[in-house]
N, C-alpha and C positions, 0 to 999 in steps of 0.2 A: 104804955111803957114797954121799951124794949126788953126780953128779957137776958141777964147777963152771960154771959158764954167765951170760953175760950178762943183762942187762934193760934195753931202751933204752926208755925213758919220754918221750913226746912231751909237752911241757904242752897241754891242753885237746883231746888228741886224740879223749879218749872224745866231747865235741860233736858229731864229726865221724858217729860212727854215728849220732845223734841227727837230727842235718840231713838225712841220706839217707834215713831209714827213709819206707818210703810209707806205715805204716799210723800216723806222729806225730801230733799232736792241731794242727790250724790253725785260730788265729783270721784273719781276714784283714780288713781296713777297708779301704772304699772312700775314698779323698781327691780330694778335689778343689783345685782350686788357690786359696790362701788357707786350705787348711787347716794344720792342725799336730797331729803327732801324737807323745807324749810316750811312752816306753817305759823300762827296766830298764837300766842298762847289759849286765845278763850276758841279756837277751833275746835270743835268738837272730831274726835279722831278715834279713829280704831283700826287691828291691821289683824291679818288671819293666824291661827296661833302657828307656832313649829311645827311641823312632824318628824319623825322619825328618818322619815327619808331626805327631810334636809340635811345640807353642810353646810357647816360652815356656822356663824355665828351674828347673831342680830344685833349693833350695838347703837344705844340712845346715846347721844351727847344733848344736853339741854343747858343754854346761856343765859344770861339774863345782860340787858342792855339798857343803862340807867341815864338819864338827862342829869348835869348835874346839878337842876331844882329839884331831884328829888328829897324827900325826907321820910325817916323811918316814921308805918302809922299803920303798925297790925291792929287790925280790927278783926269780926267773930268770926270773916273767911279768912285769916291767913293762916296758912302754911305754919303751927308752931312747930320749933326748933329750939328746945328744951337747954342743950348745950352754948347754943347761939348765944340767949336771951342770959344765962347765968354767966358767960362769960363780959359781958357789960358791955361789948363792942358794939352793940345796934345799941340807941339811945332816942328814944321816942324823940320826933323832932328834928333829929340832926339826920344829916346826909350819913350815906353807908361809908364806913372808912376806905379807903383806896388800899388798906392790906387784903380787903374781901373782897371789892370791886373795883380791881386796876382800872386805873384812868387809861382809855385807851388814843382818844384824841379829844387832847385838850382843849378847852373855847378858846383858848388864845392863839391855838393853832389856824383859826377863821375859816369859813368853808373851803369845800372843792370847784376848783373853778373848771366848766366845760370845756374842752379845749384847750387846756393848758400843755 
């Protein structure tokens, strides 16, 4: 008989070996200022901090871009948002409202054709 024992399960702990290892695969890009660089959400990322002898100022814009089969279905990894959720706008199930995620091309709009 086996005997009984716990299992504590961190969500996305296993990333965490990922990030440490020295021998992990690194792309890295240079940026300079006016650039823009577009990644993965689950891209693991890091960048070097400010100093003092920088100017100028670093700024994140992050988007979210949704199919519209999406539907709302926070489980133990999401993101809570305390204000969101008591405001009754996300509703488990239903698509996000288009006052929070404008529709930006609609399906009936039908694809991009090449060459057009």
């Amino acid at each position: 008989n086996p005997e009984a024992f716990e299992v504590e399960h961190i969500p996305w702990s296993h990333l965490e070996r990922r990030v440490t290892r020295t021998d992990a695969p690194k792309d890295i890009w240079p940026c300079r200022a006016g650039d823009v660089l577009l990644i993965h959400p689950k891209t693991i990322h890091a960048s070097l901090p400010r100093t003092a002898q920088d100017r100028g100022r670093r700024i994140a814009l992050t988007t979210r871009w949704l199919g519209d089969d999406v539907r709302w279905a926070p489980n133990s990894l999401s993101i809570r948002i305390p204000s969101l959720e008591a405001s009754g706008m996300m509703r488990f199930g239903e698509p996000p409202p288009a006052e929070l995620f404008p529709v930006i091309w609609p399906r009936s709009a039908g694809t991009a054709r090449s060459g057009a």
